[in-house]
N, C-alpha and C positions, 0 to 999 in steps of 0.2 A: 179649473172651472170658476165660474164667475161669484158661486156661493162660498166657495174657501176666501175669497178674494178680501179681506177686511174694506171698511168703506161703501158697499157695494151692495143694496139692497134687492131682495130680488121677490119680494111682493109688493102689491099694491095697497099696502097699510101704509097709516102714517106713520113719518116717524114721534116716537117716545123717546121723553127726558134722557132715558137712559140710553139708547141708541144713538142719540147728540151728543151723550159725552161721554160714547164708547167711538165714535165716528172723531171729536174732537183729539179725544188722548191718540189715537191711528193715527192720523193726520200730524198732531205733536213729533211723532217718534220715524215717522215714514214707513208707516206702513199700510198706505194707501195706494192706488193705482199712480204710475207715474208720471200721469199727466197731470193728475192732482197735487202730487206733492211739487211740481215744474210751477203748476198754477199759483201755489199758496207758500213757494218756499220764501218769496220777498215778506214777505207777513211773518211769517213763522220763525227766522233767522230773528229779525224786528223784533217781534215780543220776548224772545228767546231770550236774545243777547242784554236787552233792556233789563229781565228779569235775571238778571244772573249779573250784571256788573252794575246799572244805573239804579236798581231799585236798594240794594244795601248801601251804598254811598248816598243818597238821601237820606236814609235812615240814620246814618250814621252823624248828617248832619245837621238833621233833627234833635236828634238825641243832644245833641254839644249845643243845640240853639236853645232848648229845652232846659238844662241843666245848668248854663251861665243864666237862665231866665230866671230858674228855680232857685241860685245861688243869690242871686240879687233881689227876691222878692225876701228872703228869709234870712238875709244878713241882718237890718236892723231887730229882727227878735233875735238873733243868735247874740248878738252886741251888747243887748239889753236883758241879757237872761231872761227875756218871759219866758223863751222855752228851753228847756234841758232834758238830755237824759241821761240816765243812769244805768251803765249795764252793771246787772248782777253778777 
């Protein structure tokens, strides 16, 4: 029936926040009608894959652009002992 169906609204209410990203997460996992998921799988492969291999490799190169940044901002006080620490 079209009510079991995830995705698939069956009054005339608007949709709510949480309906959007109860209808979004369906949609993520393919559990929506399969013309929908036919529809939206070029998109959905896209952000998927993006998120899952391109977004930690930025990070990652962030992180190394960040911390030669960070090395080289704070070498001349490391050089010059204005700053130290001491672990106990």
């Amino acid at each position: 029936s079209a009510s079991a169906m995830p995705g698939v609204r069956t009054s005339d209410e608007p949709p709510t926040p949480e309906s959007a990203r109860r209808f979004v997460d369906d949609l993520c996992h393919g559990r929506t009608r399969w013309y929908i998921n036919v529809a939206c799988a070029p998109f959905v492969l896209t952000f998927r894959s993006a998120a899952t291999y391109l977004a930690p490799c930025i990070q990652v190169l962030g992180d190394r652009a960040l911390s030669g940044l960070t090395r080289r901002a704070c070498a001349p006080c490391l050089h010059l002992s204005c700053f130290s620490f001491t672990d106990s």
